[in-house]
C-alpha atoms as an extended CHARMM CRD file, in Angstrom:
* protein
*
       120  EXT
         1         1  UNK       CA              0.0000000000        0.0000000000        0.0000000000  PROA      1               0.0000000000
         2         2  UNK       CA              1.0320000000        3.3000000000       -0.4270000000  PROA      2               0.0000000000
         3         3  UNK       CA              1.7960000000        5.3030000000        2.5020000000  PROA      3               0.0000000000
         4         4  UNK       CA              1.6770000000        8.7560000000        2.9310000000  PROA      4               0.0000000000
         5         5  UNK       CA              5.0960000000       10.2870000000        3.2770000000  PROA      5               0.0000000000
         6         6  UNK       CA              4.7630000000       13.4010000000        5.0480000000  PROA      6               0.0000000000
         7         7  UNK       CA              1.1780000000       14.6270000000        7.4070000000  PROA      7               0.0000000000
         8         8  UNK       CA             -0.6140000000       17.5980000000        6.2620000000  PROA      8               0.0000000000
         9         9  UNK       CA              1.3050000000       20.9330000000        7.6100000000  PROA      9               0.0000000000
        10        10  UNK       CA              4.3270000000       19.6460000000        7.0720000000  PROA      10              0.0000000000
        11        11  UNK       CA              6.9910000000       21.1710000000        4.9370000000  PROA      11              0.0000000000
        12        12  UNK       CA              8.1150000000       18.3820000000        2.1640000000  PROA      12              0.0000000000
        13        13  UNK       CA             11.1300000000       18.4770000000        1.1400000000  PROA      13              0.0000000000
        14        14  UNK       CA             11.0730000000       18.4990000000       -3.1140000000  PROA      14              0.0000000000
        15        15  UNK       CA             13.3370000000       15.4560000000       -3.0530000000  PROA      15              0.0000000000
        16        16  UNK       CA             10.8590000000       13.3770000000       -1.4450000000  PROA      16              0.0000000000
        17        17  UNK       CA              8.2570000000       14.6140000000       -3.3460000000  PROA      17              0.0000000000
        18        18  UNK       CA             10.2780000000       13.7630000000       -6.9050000000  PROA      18              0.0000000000
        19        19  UNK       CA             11.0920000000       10.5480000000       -5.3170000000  PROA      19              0.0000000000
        20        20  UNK       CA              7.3980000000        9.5990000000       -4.9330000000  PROA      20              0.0000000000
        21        21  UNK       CA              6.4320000000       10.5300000000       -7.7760000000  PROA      21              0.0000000000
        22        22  UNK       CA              9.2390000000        8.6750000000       -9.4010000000  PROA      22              0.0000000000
        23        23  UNK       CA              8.2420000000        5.4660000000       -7.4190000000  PROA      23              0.0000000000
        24        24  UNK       CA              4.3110000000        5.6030000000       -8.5480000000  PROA      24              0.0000000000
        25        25  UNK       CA              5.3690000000        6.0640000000      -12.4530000000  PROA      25              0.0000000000
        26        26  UNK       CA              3.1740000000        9.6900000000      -11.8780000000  PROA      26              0.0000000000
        27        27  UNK       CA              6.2680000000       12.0360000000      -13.0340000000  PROA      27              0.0000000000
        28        28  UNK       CA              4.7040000000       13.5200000000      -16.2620000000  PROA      28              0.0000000000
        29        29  UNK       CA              1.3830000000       14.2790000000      -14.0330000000  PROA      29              0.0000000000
        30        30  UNK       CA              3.8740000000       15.5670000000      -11.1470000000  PROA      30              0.0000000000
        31        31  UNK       CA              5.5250000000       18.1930000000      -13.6350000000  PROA      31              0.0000000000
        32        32  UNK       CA              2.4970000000       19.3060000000      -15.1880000000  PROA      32              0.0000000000
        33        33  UNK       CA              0.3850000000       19.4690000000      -11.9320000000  PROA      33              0.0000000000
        34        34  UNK       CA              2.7760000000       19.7800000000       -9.2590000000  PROA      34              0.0000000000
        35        35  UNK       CA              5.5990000000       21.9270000000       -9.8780000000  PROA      35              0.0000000000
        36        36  UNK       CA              7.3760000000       22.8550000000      -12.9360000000  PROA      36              0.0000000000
        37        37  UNK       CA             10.5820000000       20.4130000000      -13.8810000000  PROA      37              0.0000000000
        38        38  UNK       CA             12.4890000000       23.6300000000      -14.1150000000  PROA      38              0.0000000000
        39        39  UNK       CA             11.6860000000       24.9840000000      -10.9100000000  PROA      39              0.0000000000
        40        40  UNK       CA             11.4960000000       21.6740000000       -9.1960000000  PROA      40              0.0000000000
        41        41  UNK       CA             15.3400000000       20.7950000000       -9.9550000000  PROA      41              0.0000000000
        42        42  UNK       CA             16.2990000000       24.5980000000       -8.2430000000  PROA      42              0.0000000000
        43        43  UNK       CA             14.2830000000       23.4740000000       -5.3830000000  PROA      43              0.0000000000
        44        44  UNK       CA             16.2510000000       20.1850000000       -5.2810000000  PROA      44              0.0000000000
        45        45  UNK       CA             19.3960000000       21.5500000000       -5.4790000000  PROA      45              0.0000000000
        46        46  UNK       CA             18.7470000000       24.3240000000       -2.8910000000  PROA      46              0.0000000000
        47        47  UNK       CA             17.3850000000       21.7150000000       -0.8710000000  PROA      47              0.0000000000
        48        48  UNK       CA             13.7060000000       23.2940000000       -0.2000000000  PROA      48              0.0000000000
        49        49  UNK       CA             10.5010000000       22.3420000000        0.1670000000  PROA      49              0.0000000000
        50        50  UNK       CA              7.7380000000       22.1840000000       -2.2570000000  PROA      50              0.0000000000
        51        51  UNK       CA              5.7260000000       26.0600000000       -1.7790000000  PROA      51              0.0000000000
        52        52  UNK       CA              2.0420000000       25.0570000000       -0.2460000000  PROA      52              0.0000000000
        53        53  UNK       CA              0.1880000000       25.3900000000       -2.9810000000  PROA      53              0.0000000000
        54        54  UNK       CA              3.1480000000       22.7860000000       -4.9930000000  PROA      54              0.0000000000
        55        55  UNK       CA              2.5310000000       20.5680000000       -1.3420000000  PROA      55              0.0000000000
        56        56  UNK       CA             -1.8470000000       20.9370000000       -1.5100000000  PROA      56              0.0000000000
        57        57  UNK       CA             -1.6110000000       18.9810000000       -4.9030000000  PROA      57              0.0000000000
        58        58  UNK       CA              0.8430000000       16.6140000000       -3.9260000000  PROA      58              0.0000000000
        59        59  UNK       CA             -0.4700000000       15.3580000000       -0.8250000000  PROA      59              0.0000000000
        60        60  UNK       CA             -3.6910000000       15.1700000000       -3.0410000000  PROA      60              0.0000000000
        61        61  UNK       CA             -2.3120000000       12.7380000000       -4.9000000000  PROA      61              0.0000000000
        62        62  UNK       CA             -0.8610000000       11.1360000000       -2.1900000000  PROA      62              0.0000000000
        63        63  UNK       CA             -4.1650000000       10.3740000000       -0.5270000000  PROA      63              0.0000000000
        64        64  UNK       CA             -5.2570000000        8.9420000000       -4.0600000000  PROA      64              0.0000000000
        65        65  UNK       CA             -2.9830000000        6.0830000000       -4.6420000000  PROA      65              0.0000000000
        66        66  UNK       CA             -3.3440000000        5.5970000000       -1.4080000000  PROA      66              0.0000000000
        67        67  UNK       CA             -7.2410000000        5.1770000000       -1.5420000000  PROA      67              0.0000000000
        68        68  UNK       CA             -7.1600000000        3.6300000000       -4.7070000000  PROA      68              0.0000000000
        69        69  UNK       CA             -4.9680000000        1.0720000000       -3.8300000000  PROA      69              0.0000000000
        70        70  UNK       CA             -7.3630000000        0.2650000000       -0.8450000000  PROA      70              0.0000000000
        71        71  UNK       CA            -10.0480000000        0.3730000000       -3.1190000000  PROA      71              0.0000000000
        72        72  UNK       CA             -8.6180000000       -1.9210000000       -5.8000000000  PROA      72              0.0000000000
        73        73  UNK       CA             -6.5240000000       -4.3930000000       -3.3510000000  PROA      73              0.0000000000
        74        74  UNK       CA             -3.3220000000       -3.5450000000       -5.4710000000  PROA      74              0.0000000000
        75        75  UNK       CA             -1.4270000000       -0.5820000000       -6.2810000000  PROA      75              0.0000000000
        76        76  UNK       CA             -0.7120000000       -1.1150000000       -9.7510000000  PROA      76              0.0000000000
        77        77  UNK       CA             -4.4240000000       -1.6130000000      -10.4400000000  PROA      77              0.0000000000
        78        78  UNK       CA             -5.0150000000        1.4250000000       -8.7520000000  PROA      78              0.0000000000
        79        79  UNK       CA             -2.0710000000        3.7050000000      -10.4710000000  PROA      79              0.0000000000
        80        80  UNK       CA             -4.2400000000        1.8190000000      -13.9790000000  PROA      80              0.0000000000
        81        81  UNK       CA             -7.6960000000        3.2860000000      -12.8990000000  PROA      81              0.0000000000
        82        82  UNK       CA             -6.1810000000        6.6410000000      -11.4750000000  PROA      82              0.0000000000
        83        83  UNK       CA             -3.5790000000        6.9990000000      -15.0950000000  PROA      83              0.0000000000
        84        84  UNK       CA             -6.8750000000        5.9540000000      -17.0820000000  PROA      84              0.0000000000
        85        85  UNK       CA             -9.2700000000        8.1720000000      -19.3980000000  PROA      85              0.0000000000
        86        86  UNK       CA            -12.9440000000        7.7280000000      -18.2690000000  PROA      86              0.0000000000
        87        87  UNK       CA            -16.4080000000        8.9310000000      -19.3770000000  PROA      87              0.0000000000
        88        88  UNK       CA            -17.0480000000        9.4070000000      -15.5260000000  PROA      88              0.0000000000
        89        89  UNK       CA            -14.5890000000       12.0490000000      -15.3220000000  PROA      89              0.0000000000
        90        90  UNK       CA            -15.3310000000       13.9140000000      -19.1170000000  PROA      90              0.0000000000
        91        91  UNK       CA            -12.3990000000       11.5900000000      -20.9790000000  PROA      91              0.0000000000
        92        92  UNK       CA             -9.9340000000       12.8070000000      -18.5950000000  PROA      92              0.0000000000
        93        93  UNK       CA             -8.0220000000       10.7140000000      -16.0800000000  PROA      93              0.0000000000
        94        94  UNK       CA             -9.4060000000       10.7760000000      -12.5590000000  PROA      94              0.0000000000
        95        95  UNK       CA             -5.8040000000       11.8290000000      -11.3260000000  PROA      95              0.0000000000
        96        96  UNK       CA             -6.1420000000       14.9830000000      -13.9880000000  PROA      96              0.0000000000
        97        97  UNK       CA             -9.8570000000       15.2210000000      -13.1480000000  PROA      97              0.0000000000
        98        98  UNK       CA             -8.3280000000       15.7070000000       -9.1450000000  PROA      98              0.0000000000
        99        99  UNK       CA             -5.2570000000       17.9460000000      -10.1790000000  PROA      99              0.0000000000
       100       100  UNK       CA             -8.0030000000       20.8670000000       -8.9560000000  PROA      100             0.0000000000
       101       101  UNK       CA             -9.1890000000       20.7450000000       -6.0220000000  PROA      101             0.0000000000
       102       102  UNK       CA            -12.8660000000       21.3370000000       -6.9810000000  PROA      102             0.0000000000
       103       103  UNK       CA            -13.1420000000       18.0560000000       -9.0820000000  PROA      103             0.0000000000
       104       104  UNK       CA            -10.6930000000       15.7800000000       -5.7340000000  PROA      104             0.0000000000
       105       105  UNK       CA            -13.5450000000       15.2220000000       -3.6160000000  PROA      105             0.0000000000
       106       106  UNK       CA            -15.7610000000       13.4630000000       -6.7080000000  PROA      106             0.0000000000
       107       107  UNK       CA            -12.8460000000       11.5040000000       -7.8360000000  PROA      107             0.0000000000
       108       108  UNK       CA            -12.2720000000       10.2550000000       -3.9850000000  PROA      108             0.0000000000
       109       109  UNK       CA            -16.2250000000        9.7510000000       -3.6820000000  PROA      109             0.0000000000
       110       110  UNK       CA            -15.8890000000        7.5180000000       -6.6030000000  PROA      110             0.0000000000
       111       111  UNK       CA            -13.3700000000        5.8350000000       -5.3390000000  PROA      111             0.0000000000
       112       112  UNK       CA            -15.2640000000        4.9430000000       -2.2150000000  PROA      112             0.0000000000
       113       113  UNK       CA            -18.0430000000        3.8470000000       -4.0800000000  PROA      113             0.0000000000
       114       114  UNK       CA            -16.3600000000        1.5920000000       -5.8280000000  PROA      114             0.0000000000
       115       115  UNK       CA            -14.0130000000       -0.0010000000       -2.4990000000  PROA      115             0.0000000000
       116       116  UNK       CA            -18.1360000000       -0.0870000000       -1.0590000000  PROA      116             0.0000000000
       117       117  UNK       CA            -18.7090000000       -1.9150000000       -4.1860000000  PROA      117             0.0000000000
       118       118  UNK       CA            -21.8420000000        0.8850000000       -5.2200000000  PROA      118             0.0000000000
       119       119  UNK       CA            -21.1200000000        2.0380000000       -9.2500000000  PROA      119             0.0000000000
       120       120  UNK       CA            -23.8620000000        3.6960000000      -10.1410000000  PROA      120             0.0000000000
């Protein structure tokens, strides 16, 4: 399962975040959601943190592999569904669908639908 690397609040260091991201398969979605490769490699090298905003969407995609793969019972069927285009979601992925924060809470209500076994 994957765990959650760092409690809301916290400061997160960029290398941790990269490293995540690296570790789901996620770092196109990372760059173009998360922080920009250009400004996440002067963070890395200056040894910051990710700016709140930067650590809002990244926890948010922590918390959905991580309730995916409880949902699905396996993290790489989980990193399929959340990587996935779906009519649900308008064609778009349900990790795109989440990368704003308006559309996270209907992707995780899905998701808890379907680990409560209710699809429609």
């Amino acid at each position: 399962m994957a765990a959650i690397i760092h409690p809301v609040g916290t400061d997160i260091p960029a290398t941790d975040a990269y490293e995540f991201a690296r570790h789901h398969g996620v770092e196109d979605w990372f760059d173009a959601f998360v922080i920009h490769p250009r400004t996440g490699k002067d963070r890395v090298e200056a040894g910051e943190p990710l700016k709140q905003r930067e650590a809002d969407r990244f926890q948010r995609l922590q918390l959905l592999i991580e309730r995916a793969t409880q949902a699905f019972g396996d993290e790489s069927k989980a990193l399929g569904w959340l990587t996935r285009a779906q009519y649900r979601f308008g064609g778009s992925t349900p990790l795109d669908c989440a990368a704003w924060e308006r559309n996270f809470l209907a992707v995780l209500d899905h998701l808890i639908r379907i680990e409560h076994g209710i699809y429609a």
